[in-house]
C-alpha positions as CSV (number, residue, x, y, z in Angstrom):
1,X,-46.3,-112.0,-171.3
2,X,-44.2,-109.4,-169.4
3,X,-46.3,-106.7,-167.7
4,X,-44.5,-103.3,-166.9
5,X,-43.9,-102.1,-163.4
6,X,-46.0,-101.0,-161.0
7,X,-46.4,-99.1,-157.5
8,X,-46.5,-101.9,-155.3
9,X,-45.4,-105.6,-156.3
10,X,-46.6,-108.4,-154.3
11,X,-47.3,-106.0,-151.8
12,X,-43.3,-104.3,-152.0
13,X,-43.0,-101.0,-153.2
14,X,-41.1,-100.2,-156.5
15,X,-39.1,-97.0,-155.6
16,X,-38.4,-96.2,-159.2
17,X,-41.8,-96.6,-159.7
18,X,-42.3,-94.0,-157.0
19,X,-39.8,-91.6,-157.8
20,X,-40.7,-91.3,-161.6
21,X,-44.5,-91.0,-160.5
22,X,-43.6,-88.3,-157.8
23,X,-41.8,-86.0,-160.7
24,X,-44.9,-86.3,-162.9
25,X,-47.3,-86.3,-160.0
26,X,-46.2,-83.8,-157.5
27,X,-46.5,-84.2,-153.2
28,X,-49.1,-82.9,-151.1
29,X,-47.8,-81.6,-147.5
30,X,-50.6,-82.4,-145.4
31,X,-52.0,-80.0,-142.8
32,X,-50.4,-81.0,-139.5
33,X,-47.3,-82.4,-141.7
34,X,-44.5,-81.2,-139.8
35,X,-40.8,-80.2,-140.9
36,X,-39.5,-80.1,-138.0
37,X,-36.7,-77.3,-139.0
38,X,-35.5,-79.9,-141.9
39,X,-34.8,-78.5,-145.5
40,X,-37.6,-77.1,-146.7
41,X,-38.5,-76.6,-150.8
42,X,-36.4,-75.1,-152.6
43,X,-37.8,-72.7,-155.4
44,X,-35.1,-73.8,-157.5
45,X,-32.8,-76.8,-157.9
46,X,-30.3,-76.2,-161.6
47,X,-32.8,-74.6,-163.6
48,X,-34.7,-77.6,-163.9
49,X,-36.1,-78.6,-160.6
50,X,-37.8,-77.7,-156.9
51,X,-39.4,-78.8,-154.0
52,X,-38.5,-81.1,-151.2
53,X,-34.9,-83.3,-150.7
54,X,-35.7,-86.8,-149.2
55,X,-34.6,-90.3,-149.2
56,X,-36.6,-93.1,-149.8
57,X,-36.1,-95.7,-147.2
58,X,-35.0,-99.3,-148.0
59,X,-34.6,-98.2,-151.6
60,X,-30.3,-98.3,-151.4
61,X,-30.0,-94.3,-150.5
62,X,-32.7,-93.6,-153.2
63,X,-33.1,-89.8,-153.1
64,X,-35.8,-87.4,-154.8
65,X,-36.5,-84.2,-155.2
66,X,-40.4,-84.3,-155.2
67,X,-42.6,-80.7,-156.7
68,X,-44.8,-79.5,-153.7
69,X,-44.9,-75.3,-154.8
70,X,-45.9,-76.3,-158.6
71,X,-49.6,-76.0,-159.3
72,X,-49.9,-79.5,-160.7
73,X,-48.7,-81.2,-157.1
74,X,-51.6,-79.9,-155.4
75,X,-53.7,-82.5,-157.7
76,X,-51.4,-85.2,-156.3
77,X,-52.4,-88.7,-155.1
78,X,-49.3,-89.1,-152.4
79,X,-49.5,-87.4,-149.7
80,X,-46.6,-86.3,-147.0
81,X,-47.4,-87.4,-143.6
82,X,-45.3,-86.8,-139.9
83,X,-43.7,-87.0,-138.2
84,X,-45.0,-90.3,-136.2
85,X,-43.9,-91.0,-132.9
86,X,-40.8,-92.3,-133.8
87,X,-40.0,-89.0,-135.2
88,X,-40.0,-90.3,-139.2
89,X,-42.7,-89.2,-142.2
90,X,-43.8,-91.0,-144.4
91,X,-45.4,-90.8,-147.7
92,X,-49.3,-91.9,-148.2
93,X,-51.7,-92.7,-151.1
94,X,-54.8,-94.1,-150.7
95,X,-55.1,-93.7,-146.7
96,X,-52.0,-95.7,-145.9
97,X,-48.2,-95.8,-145.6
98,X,-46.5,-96.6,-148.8
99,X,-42.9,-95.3,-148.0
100,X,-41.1,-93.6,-145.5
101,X,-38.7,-90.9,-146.1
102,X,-35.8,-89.3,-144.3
103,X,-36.1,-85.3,-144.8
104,X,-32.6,-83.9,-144.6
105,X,-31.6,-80.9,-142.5
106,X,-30.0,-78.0,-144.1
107,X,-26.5,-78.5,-144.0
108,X,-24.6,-76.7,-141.5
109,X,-22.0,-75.6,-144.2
110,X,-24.7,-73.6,-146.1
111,X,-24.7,-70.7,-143.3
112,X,-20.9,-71.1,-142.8
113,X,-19.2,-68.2,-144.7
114,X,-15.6,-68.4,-147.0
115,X,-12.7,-66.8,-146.3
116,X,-14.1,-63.7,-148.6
117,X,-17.2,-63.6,-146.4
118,X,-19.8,-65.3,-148.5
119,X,-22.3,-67.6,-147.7
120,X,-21.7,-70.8,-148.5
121,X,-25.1,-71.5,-149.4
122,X,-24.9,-69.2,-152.2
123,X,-21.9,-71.0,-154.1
124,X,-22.8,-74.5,-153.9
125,X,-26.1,-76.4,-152.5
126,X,-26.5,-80.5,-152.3
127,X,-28.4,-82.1,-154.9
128,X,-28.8,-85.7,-154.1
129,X,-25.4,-86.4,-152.4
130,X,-23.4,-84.2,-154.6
131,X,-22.7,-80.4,-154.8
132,X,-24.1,-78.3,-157.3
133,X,-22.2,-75.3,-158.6
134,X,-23.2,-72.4,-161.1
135,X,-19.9,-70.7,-161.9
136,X,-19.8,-67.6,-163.1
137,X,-21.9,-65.3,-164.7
138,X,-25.5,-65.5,-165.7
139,X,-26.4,-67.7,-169.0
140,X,-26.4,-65.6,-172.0
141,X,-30.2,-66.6,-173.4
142,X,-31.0,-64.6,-170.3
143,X,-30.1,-61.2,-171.7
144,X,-33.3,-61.8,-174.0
145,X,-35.3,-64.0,-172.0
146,X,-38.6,-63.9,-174.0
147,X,-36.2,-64.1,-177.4
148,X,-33.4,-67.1,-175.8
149,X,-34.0,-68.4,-172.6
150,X,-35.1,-72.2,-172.8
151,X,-38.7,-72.2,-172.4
152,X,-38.4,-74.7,-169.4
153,X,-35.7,-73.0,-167.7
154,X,-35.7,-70.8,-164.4
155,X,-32.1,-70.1,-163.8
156,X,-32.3,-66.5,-164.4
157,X,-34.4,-66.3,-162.1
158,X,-32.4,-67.0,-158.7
159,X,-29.1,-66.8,-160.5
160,X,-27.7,-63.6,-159.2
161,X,-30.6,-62.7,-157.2
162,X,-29.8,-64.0,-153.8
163,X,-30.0,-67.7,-154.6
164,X,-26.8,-68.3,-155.8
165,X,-24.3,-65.9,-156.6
166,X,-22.5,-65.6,-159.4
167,X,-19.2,-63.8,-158.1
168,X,-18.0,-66.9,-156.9
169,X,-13.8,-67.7,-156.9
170,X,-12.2,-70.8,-157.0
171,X,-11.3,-70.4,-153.4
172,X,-14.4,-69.8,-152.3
173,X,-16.2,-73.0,-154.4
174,X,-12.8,-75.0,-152.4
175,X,-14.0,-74.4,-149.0
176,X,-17.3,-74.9,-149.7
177,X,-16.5,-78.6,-151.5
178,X,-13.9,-79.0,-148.0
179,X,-16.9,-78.3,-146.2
180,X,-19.4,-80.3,-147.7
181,X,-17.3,-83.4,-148.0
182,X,-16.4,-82.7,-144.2
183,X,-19.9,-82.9,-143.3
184,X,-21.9,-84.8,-145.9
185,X,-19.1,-87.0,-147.1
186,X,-19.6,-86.0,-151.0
187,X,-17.5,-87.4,-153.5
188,X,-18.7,-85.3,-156.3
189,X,-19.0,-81.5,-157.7
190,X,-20.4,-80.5,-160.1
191,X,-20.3,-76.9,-162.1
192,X,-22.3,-76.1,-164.5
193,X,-22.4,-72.8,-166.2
194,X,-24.4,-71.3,-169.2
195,X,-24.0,-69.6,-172.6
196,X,-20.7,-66.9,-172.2
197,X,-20.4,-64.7,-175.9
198,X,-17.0,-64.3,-175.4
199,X,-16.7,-67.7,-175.3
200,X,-14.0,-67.8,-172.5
201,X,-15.3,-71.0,-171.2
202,X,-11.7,-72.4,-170.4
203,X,-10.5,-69.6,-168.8
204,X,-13.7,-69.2,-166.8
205,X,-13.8,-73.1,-165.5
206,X,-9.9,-74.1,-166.0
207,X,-9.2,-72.3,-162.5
208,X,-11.8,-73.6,-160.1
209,X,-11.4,-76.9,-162.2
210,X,-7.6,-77.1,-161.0
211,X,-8.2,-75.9,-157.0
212,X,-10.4,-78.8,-157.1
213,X,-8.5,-81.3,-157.7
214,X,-5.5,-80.0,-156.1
215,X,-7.0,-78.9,-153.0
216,X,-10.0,-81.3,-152.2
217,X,-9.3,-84.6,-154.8
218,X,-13.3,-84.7,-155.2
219,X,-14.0,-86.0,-158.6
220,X,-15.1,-83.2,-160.7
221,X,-17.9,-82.9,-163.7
222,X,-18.3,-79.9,-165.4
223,X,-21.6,-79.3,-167.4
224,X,-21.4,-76.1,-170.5
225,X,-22.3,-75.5,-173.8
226,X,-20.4,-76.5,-176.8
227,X,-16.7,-75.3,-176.9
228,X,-15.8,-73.1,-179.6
229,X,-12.2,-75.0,-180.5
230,X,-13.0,-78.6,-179.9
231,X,-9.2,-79.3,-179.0
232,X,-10.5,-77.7,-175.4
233,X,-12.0,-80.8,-174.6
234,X,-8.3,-82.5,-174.2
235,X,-7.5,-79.0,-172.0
236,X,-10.4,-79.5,-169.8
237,X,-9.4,-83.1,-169.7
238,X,-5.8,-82.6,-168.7
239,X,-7.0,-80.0,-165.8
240,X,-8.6,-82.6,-164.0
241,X,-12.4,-83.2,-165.5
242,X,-13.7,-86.7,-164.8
243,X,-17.3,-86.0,-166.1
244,X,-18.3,-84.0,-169.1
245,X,-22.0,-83.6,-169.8
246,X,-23.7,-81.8,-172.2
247,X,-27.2,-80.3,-172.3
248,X,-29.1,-80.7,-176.3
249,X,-32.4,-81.4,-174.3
250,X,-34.3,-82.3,-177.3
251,X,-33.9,-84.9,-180.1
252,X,-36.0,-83.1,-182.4
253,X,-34.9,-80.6,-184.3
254,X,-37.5,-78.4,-185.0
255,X,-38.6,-78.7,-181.4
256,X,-35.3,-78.4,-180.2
257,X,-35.2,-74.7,-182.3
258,X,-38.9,-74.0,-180.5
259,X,-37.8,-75.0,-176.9
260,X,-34.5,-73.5,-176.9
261,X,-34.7,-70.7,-179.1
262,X,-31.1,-69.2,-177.5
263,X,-29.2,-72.5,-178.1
264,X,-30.1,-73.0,-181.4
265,X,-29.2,-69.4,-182.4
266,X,-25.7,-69.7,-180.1
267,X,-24.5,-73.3,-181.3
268,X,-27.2,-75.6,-182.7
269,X,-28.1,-78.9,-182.2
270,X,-25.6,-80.5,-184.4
271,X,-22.7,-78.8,-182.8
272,X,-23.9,-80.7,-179.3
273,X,-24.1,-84.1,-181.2
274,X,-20.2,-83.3,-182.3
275,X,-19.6,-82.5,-179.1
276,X,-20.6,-85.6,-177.4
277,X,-19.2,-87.6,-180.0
278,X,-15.8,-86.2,-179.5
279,X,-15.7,-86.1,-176.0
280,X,-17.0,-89.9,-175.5
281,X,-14.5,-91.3,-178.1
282,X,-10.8,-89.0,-179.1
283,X,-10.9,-86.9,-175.6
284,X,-12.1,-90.0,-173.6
285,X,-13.4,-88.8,-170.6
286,X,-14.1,-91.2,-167.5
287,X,-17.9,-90.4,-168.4
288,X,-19.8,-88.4,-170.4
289,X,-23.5,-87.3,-170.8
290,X,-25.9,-86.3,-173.0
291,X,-28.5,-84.7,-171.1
292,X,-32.0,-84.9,-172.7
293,X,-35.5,-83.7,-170.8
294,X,-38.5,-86.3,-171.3
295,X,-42.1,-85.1,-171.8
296,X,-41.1,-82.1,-174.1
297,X,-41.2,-84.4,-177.2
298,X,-42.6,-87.5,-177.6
299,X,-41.5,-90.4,-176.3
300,X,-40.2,-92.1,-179.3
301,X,-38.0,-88.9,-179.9
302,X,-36.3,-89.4,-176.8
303,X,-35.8,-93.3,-177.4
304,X,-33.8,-92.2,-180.4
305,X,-31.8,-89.9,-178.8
306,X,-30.8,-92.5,-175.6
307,X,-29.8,-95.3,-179.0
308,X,-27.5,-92.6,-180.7
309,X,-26.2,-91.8,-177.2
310,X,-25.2,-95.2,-175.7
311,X,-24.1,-95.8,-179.4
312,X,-21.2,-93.1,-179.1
313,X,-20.2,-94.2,-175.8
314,X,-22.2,-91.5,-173.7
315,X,-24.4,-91.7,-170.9
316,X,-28.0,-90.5,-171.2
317,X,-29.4,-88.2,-168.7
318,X,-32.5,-88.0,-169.0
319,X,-34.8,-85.1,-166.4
320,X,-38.7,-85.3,-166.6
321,X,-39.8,-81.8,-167.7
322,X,-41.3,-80.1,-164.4
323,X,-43.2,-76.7,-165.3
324,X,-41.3,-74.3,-162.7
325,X,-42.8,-70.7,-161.7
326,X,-40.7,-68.0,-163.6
327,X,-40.7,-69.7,-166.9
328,X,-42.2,-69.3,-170.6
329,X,-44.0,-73.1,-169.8
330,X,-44.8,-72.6,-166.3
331,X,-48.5,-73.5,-166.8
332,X,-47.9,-76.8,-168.9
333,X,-48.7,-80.1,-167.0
334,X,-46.0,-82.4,-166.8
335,X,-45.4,-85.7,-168.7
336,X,-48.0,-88.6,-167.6
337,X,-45.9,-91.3,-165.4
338,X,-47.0,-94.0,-168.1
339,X,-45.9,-92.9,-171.2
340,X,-42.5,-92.3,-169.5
341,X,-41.8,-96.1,-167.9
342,X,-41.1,-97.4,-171.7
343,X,-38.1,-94.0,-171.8
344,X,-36.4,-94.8,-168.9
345,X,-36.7,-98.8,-169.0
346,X,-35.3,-98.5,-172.7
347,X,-32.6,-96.3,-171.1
348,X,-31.3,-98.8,-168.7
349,X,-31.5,-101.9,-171.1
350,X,-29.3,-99.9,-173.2
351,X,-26.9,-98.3,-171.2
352,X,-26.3,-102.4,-169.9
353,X,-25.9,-103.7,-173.2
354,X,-23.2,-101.2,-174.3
355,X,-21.7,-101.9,-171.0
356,X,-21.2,-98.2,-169.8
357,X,-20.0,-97.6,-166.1
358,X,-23.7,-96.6,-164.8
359,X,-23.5,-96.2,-160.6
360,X,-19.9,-96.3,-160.4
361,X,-19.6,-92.9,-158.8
362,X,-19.1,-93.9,-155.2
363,X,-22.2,-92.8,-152.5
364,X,-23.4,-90.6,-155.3
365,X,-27.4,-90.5,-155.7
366,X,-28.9,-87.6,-157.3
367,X,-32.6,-86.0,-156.6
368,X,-33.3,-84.2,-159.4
369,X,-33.4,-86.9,-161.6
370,X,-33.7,-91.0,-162.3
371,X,-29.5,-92.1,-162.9
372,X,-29.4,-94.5,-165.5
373,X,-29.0,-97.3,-162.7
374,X,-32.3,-96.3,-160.9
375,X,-34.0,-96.9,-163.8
376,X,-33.6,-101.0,-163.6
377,X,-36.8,-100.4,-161.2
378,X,-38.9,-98.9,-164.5
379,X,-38.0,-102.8,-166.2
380,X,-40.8,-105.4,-166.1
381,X,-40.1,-107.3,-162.7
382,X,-39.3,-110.4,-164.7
383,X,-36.1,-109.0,-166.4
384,X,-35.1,-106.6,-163.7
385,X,-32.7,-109.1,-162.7
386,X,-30.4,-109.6,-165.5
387,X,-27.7,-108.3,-166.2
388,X,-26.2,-109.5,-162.8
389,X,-22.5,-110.0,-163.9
390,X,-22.1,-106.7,-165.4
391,X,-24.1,-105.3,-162.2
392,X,-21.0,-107.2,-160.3
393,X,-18.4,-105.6,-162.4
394,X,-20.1,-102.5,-161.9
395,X,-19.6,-102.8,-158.1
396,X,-16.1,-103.7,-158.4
397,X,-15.5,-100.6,-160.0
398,X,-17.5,-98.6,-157.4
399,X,-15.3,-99.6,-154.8
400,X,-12.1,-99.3,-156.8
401,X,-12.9,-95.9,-157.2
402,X,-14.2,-95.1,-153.8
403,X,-10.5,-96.5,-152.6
404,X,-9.3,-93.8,-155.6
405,X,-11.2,-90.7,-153.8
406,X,-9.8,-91.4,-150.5
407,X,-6.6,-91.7,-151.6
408,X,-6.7,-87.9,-153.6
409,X,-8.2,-86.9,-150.4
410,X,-5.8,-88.0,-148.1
411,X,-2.8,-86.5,-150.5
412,X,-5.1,-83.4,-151.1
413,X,-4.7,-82.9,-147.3
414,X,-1.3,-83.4,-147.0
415,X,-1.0,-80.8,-149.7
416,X,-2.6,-77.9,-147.2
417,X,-1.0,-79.3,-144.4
418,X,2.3,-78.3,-146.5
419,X,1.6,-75.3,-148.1
């Protein structure tokens, strides 16, 4: 019989296993645990996530965002430790070393300034190993908070107010991506944006879309609500827009209406499933996701929703629900660990058998969340190995597209050499 995964195996450490348990779980800092002038917690990460950037070692550039200011962390069983002498930290439970973990420093590019003056810290941030934009003005459910805003939601909370700005122009989010892949090496950005009543979603993100590609040849997702006109999708598509992903959260409909009061009244669940379905078949974007949040439902919900999505050709992306300060469910507890495993194993099995491109993106790895291909770890060890061909194909592709970036890159640059 086939047991499920667990912390350590035969005395290894399963660092899917990990990073699922640290977003349910929280991190303790302990009391001589040093920084050392490395990136500290962030109250906010997209709305949906805080605390402290680090890579788990030996884990393939595994990277997590682990909760240390949330309430729940301070109950946690792991425990941040360092730095030793060799200068490194490391992660305890139960009095001894179970991983150790790179904390980045802050990027020098964050204090650097654009040509218009502005910190670039305040258009984009790192989230993983990509950069994370919010372009342009605040999300609409935020005019009414206690009416619209998504009850797990904090944007409106650091949007505008020091954070991250919000009068950000194309050039400004170009120098900050030149700057970031300068430094960091990214090969991704991604904006995201939130409900706009005028609906002027194409003319908001069709600019900055464009300077991307033009002047950087990053690949580019974009993450919105629902379009008004559907035949935008083949607009957004023609600017430049490798990855499309949209946000429906919940599979349940009358949860989805509780939870997210603003989108329901602004578009509706249904108008997200049309979405998705369009964009992953007709408009035929390189990827794109359906993003879903785990632990605001029940399980079995979610497992729906990842069948439906693999089923149209989308990606799931699926965030454990994380109870953030500033928000209408700041004082639920998180999801347990356990009933999650079964969510994110099913996720992976699925996503393999409808042979999507999971981990293609070239040195991407992303915090805030478990990709699809981190969750082979949350498999029982016995069938974590399958899949290999496809897993080889997969790596082919990586590469083939890593050799694609470069090459934008390179032309990108002879494009501002040039004028």
């Amino acid at each position: 019989m086939a047991h499920g995964p667990a912390l350590i195996e035969r005395g290894r450490l399963n660092p899917g296993y990990l990073k699922l348990d640290l977003f349910c779980r929280g991190l303790r800092l302990a009391p001589d645990c040093d920084l050392g002038g490395r990136q500290g917690a962030k109250r906010v990460r997209a709305g949906l996530g805080s605390g402290i950037e680090m890579r788990i070692e030996g884990a393939g550039g595994m990277t997590v965002n682990a909760p240390v200011l949330e309430p729940f962390a301070e109950g946690s069983p792991y425990e941040l430790r360092g730095p030793d002498a060799r200068g490194r930290h490391a992660i305890h439970a139960d009095g001894r070393a179970i991983a150790t973990v790179t904390l980045p420093h802050e990027p020098r590019f964050h204090a650097q300034t654009t040509s218009s003056g502005k910190p670039m810290g305040s258009v984009g941030t790192l989230q993983g190993t990509y950069l994370g934009v919010y372009y342009g003005q605040l999300c609409a459910n935020w005019k009414r908070p206690d009416e619209d805003a998504c009850r797990f939601c904090a944007v409106g909370t650091h949007v505008g107010h020091g954070d991250e700005r919000t009068d950000k122009s194309p050039e400004d989010v170009v120098e900050t991506a030149l700057a970031a892949a300068e430094e960091c090496g990214i090969t991704f950005v991604h904006l995201n944006g939130g409900f706009d009543d005028r609906g002027a979603y194409i003319d908001r993100f069709g600019p900055v879309v464009e300077a991307l590609r033009r002047e950087t040849g990053l690949l580019v997702g974009v993450q919105i609500p629902p379009l008004e006109d559907f035949h935008d999708y083949h607009r957004l598509r023609a600017m430049g827009v490798n990855n499309l992903s949209l946000c429906f959260e919940l599979w349940d409909g009358e949860r989805f209406r509780e939870v997210c009061p603003g989108k329901s009244r602004r578009a509706g669940l249904q108008r997200y499933l049309d979405a998705i379905r369009l964009c992953a078949g007709e408009v035929g974007f390189e990827t794109t996701n359906g993003e879903l949040i785990a632990g605001l439902e029940e399980p079995t919900r979610s497992i729906e929703a990842i069948d439906w999505l693999t089923e149209q050709g989308a990606v799931p992306t699926v965030c454990v629900f994380r109870p953030l300060a500033g928000t209408a469910y700041e004082g639920r507890p998180p999801p347990e660990t356990e009933s999650l495993v079964p969510v994110f194993a099913h996720l992976y099995r699925r996503c393999m058998e409808a042979g999507l491109p999971i981990g293609v993106a070239p040195g991407l790895h992303v915090s805030i969340v478990l990709t699809p291909d981190e969750c082979r770890w949350l498999l029982p060890p016995g069938e974590r190995a399958g899949w290999r061909l496809r897993r080889l194909k997969h790596a082919t592709m990586r590469r083939a597209l890593a050799g694609l970036v470069a090459r934008r890159r390179r032309a990108a640059a002879r494009r501002r050499r040039t004028g």
